[in-house]
C-alpha positions in Angstrom: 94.7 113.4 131.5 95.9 109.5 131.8 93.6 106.9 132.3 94.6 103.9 134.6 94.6 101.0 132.6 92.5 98.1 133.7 92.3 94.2 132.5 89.6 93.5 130.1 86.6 91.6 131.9 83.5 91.0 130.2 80.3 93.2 131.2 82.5 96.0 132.4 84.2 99.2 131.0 87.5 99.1 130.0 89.8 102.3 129.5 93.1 102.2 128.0 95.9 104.5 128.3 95.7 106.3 124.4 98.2 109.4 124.0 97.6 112.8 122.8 99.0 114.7 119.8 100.4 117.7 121.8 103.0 118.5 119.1 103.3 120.6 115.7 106.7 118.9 114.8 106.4 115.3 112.6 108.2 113.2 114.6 106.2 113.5 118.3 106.6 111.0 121.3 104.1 108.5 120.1 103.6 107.6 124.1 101.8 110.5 124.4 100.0 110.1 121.1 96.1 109.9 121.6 96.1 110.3 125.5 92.6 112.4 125.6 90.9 108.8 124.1 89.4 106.4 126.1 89.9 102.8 124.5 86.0 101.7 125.6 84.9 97.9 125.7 81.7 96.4 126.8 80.7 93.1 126.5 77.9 90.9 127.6 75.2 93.7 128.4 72.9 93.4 131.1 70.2 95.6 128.7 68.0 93.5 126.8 66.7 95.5 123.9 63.3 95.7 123.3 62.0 93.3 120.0 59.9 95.7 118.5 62.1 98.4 117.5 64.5 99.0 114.8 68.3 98.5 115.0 68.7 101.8 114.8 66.5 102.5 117.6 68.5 100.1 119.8 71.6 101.3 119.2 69.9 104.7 121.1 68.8 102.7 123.9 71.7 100.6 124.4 73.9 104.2 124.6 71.6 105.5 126.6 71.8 102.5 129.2 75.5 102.8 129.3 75.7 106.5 129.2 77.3 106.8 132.6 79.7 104.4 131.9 80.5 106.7 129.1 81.2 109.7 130.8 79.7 112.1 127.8 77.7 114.1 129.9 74.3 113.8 131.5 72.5 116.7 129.3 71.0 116.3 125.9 69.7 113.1 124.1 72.3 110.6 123.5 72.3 111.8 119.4 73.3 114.7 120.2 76.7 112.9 121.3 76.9 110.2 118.9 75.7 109.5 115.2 75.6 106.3 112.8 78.3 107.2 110.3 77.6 103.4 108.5 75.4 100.0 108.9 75.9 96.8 107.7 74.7 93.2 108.4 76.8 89.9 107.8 75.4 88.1 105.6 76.9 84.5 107.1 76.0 85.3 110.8 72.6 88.0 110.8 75.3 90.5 112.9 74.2 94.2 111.8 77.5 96.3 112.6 77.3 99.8 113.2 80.4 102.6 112.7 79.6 105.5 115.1 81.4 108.7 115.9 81.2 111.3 118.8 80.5 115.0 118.1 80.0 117.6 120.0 77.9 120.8 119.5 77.4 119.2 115.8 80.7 118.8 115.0 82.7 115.0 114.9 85.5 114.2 117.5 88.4 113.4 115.8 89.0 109.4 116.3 86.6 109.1 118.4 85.0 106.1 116.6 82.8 102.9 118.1 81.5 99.9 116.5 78.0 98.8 117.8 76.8 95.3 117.3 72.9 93.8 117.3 73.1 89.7 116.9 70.7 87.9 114.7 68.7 87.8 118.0 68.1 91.3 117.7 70.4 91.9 121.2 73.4 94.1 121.3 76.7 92.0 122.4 79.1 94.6 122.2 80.5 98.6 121.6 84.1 98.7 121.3 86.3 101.9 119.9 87.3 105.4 121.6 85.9 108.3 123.2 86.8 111.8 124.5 85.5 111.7 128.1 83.0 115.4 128.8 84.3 116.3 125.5 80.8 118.9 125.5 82.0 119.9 128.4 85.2 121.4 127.7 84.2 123.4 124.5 85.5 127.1 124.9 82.8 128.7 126.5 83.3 132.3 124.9 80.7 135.1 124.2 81.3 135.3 120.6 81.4 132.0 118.6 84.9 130.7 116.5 84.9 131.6 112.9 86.9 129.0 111.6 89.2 130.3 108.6 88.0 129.0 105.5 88.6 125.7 103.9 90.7 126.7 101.3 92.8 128.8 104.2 93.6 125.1 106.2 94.4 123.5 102.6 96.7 126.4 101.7 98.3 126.3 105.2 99.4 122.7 105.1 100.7 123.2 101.6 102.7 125.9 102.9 104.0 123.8 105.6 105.3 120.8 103.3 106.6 123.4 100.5 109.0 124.8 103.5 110.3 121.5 103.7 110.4 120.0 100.8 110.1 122.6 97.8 107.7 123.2 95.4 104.8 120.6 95.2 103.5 119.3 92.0 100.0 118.4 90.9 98.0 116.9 94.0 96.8 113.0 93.6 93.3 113.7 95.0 91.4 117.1 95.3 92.6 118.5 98.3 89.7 119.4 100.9 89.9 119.9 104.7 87.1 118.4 106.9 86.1 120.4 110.5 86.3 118.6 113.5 87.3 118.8 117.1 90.8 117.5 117.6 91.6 117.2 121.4 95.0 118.2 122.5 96.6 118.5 125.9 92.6 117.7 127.2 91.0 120.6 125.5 89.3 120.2 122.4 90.1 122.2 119.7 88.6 123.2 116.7 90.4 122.1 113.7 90.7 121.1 110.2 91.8 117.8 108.8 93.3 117.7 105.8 95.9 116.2 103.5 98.9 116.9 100.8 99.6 114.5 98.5 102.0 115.3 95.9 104.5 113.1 94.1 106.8 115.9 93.7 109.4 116.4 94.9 109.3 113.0 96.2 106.1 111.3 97.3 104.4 112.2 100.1 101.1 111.9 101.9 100.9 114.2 105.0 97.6 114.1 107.5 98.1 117.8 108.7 96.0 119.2 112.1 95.3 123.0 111.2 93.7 125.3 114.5 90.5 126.6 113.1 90.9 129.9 114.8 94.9 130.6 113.8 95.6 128.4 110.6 98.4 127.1 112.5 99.9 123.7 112.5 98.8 121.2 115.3 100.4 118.1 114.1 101.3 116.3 111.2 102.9 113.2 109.5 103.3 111.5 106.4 100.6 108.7 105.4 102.0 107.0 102.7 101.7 103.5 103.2 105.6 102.0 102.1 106.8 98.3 102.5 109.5 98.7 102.5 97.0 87.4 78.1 100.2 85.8 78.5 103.4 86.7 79.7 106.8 86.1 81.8 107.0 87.8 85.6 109.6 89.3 87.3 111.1 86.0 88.3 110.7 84.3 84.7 107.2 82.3 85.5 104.9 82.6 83.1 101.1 84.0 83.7 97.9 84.4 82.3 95.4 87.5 82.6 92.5 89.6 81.0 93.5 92.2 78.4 91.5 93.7 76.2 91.5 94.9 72.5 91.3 98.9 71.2 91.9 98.9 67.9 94.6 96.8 66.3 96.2 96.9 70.4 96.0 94.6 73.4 95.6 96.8 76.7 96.4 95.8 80.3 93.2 96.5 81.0 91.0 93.8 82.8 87.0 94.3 82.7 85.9 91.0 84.1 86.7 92.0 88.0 84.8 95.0 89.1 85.0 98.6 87.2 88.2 97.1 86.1 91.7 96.3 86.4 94.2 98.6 85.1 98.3 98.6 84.5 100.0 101.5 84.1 103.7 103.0 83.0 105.4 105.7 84.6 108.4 105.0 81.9 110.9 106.3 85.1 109.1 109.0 85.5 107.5 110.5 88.5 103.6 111.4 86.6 100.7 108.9 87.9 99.0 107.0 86.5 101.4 107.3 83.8 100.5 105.2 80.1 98.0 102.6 80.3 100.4 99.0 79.1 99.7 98.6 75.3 100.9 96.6 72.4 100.2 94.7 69.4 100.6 91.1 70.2 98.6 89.7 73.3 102.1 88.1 74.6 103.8 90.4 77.0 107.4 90.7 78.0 107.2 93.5 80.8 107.8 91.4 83.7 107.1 94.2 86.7 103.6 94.8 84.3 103.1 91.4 84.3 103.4 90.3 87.7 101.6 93.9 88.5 98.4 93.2 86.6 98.0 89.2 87.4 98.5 89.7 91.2 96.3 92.5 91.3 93.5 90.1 89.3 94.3 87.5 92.0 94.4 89.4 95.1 91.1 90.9 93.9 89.6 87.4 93.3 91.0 86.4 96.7 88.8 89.5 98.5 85.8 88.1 96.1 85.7 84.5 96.9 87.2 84.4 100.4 85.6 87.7 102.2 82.4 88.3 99.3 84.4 91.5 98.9 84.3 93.5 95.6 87.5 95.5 95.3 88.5 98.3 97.7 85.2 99.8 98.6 83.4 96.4 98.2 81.6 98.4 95.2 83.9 97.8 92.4 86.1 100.5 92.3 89.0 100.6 89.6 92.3 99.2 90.7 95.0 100.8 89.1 98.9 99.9 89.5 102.1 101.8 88.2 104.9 100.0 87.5 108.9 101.5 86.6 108.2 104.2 89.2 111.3 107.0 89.3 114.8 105.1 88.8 115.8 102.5 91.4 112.9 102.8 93.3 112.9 100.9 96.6 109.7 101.2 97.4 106.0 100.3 96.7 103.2 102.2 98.2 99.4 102.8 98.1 98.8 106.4 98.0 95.1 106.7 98.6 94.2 106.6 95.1 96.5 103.7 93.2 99.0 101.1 94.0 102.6 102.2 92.5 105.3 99.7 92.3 109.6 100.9 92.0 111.8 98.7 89.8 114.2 98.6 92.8 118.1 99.3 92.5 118.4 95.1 91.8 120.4 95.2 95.3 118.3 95.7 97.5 115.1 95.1 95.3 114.0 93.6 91.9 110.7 95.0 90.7 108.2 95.2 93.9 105.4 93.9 91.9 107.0 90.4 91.6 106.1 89.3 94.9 102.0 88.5 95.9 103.1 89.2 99.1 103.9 92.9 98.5 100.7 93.8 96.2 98.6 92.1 98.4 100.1 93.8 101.2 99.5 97.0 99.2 95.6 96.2 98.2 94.9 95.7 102.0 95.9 99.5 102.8 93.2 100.2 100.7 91.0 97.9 102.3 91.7 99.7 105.6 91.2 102.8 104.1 87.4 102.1 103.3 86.7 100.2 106.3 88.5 100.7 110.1 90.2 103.6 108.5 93.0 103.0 111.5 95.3 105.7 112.1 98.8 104.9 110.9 100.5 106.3 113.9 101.6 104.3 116.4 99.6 101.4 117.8 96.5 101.7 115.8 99.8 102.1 112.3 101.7 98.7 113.5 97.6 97.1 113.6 97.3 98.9 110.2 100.7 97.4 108.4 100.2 93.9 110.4 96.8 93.0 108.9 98.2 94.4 105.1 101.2 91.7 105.8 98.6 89.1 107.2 96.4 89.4 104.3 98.8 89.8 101.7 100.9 87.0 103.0 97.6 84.9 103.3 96.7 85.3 99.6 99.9 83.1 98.0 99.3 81.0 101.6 102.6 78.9 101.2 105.0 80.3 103.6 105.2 82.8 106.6 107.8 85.5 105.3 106.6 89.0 103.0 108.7 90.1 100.4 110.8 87.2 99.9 110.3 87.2 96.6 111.5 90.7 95.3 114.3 91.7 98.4 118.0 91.5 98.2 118.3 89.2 95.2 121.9 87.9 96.0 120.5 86.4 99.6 119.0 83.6 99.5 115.7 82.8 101.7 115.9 86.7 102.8 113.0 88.7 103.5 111.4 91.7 104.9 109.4 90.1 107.6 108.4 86.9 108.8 105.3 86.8 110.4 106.3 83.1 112.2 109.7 84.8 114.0 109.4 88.5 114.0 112.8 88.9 115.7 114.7 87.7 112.6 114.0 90.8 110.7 114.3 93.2 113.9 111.1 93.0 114.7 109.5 92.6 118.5 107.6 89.3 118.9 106.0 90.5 122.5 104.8 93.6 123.9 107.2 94.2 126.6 109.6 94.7 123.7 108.0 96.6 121.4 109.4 99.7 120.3 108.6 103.8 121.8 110.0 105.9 120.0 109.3 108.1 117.1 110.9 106.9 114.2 108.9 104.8 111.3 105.6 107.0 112.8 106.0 105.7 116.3 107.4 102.0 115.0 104.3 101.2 112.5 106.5 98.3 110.5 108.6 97.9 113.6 105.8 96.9 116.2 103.5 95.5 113.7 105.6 92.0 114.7 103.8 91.5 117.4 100.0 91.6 115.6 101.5 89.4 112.6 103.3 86.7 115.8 99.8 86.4 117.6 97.9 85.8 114.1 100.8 83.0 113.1 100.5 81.5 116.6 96.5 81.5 116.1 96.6 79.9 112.3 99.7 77.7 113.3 99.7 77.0 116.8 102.9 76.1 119.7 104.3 77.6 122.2 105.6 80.9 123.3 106.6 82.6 126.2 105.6 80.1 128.2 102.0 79.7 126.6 100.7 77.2 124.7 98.3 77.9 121.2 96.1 75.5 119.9 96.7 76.4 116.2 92.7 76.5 114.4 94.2 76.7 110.5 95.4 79.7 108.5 91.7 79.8 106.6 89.9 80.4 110.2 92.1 82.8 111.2 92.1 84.9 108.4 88.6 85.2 108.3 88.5 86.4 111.8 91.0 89.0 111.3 89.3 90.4 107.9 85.9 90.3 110.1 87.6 92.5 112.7 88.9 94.7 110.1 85.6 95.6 108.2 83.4 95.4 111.3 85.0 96.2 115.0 88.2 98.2 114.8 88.4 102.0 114.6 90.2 104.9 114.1 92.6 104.6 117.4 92.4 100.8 117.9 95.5 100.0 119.4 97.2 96.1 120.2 94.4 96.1 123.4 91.6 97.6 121.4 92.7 94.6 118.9 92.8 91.9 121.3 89.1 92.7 121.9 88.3 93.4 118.5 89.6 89.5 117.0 88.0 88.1 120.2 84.4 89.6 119.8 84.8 88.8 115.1 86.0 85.1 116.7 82.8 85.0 118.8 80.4 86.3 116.2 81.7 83.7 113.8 82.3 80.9 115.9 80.6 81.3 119.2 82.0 82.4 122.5 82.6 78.9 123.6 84.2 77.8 121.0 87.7 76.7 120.3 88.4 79.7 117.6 88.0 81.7 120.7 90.0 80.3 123.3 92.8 80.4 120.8 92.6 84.1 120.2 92.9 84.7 123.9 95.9 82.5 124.4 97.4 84.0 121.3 97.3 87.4 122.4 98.8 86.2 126.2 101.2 84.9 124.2 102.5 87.9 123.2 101.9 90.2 126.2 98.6 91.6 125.1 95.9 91.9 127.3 
């Protein structure tokens, strides 16, 4: 069920090519990942909404105007196909954004996910995100209803699946639980649970499993687990200062001034999380991954604050926790969904992950995208996921283009894992044409996310590539108009088109639609072969 792809033209309907996940084993053909979504953009509405209504009530009325243009079916009221899962209004700009998803018969349509927005003006200017076409349509019309197996069933399934695998799971990092939607695969919707296994042993692992309703059986899966690859002395031997606080006769690394708190942890080479909370008599510290952990998590948290208004994670405080001296020669960081956890490296390779801003800022922003566009990390809407974490992250420190620099392969000097200025040195594509389509690295979600992190540089920095020229608007603009995106316009599915529109419409909202910001967001994305 392909859609033909069309160019994006404001006031009209655009559908983008998205590609279905048709396959139980982990490693599918991304290109056909998502195909039964409709990548929907509409911009400059002829509907005028009326003024004495509330936003809520437009948001009906604008759906219903473009409900054709939709193709959700001409039965029902428009709620019956789409609900406001979340509102919010921009504080700097009157904007109210709204987070909608599609259901059907009651039940949510998995990734199909809109944003809505209503300008200080009280009009709508635009609906971005994905839907499944006459997804009401297509529900098995049988005499007796599904009885879904039961939670617990879908939980125990996936568990089963991984244990096959892997072995013997240990303790899970967040109570398991297994949501009901309608998953759409090969055009038919299916009912299905979503759930997740997240385990640290054997190894860790963070698998998004698709279990049939009807069978238990296993639709699709893939692992989640976001990778990057007082006083005291960091990793590299500069000194810092942080909050700690006093128990007792013993200093903590335990920060109460930022949020519900910010809190460094010891796994002592062990595999348990969080591990021991960082104590010790004297308020000077010597533990230079704890260090570097606990003061970078401070300032990317005051970065969030005072650049974006944004109070930790879930903008509501919540705890931050890091892990340093992961396992033994770990060369890895990741966010699991609950914590950030840092390896010590193998000192080839890597030093201690937490020494570099770069990497826990890259690590915090998974979070970030966790509470807010939630965007698949799979494919397209992955490589969009991993970019923005490496454009935040390396926007934090703000003196240099490259992530990980600081922590990877010691003995090279000026090596890194990415450069967001010239993708290509680290293996990375620069342009869509050559972006990876395979199904390694969950359909090339570090590999492609080059091309995101080349059209942002070209956007803060400016010049010229492929033959087009960028009028470079400043590292502090540009950042702000991708964070704006992230919280308020992408989705679930978004992929490089769906983010093309998404940084053009935050650009407008901040700067207006004639504006220079603008221009240069277009010409970025030509730049790179994103249209």
């Amino acid at each position: 069920m392909k859609k033909k792809v069309a160019s994006i033209v404001a006031g009209m309907l655009v559908f983008g090519s998205f590609a279905s996940l048709v396959a139980a084993e982990e490693n599918s053909d991304p290109s056909d990942l998502f195909a039964d979504s409709s990548q929907i953009f509409i911009t400059a509405p002829d509907w005028v909404a009326p003024l004495a209504v509330s936003p809520e009530e437009k948001v009906w009325g604008y759906l219903e105007s473009v409900r054709d243009r939709l193709n959700v079916g001409t039965e029902g009221d428009i709620r019956d196909h789409f609900r406001i899962v979340e509102q919010q209004t921009n504080s700097l700009t009157g904007t109210i954004h709204f987070r909608l998803s599609q259901y059907a018969s009651g039940i949510p349509v998995y990734g199909a996910d809109q944003t809505l927005h209503v300008d200080s003006e009280g009009q709508v200017t635009s609906l971005l995100g994905s839907v499944v076409e006459n997804v009401q349509d297509k529900l098995p019309q049988t005499l007796a209803p599904v009885i879904p197996i039961s939670e617990a069933d879908a939980i125990a399934a996936a568990e089963a699946d991984v244990a096959q695998e892997y072995g013997a799971l240990g303790e899970p990092q967040t109570t398991p639980k297994a949501d009901l939607y309608y998953f759409v695969q090969d055009g038919e919707p299916v009912l299905s649970y979503i759930t997740e296994v997240n385990v640290l042993e054997p190894e860790p692992l963070r698998f998004r499993y698709f279990i049939a309703a009807e069978t238990g059986s296993v639709l699709f899966k893939y692992n989640i687990l976001h990778h990057i690859t007082g006083t005291g002395t960091g990793v590299n031997g500069d000194s810092k200062t942080f909050e700690t606080r006093l128990v007792g006769s013993s200093y903590q690394l335990y920060d109460t001034t930022r949020g519900n708190g910010i809190v460094t942890y010891n796994a002592n080479n062990g595999l348990s999380l969080p591990g021991t909370i960082f104590s010790r008599s004297t308020n000077i510290w010597t533990d230079g991954a704890a260090v570097d952990a606990h003061a970078y998590a401070a300032k990317t948290y005051d970065y969030y604050w005072q650049k974006f208004g944004r109070n930790s994670l879930n903008n509501n405080g919540l705890q931050l926790r890091s892990t340093v001296h992961y396992y033994t020669n770990y060369n890895n960081a990741f966010w699991n969904g609950v914590q950030m956890v840092y390896g010590d490296g193998d000192g080839v390779t890597f030093v201690p992950l937490s020494g570099d801003l770069d990497v826990v800022g890259h690590e915090f922003t998974h979070g970030v995208t966790e509470y807010t566009a939630n965007l698949e990390y799979y494919g397209e809407s992955g490589a969009i996921n991993e970019s923005i974490s490496d454009i935040i992250g390396n926007s934090i420190e703000g003196d240099g283009w490259l992530i990980g620099d600081d922590v990877y392969t010691p003995g090279i000097s000026g090596d890194a894992l990415r450069s967001l200025a010239n993708p290509t040195l680290y293996n990375q594509p620069a342009h869509y044409n050559n972006r990876y389509t395979g199904s390694a690295d969950n359909g090339g979600v570090h590999i492609n996310s080059g091309i995101n992190n080349k059209a942002f540089y070209l956007l803060a920095q400016g010049g010229t590539f492929s033959g087009v020229t960028v009028t470079g608007i400043g590292r502090e603009q540009a950042v702000q108009i991708y964070y704006n995106a992230l919280v308020y316009y992408l989705s679930t599915f978004s992929n490089f088109s769906a983010t093309r529109a998404a940084v053009i419409q935050s650009a407008t909202e901040l700067y207006g639609a004639s504006s220079t910001q603008v221009a240069s967001v277009k010409q970025a994305y030509n730049a790179v072969g994103v249209y």
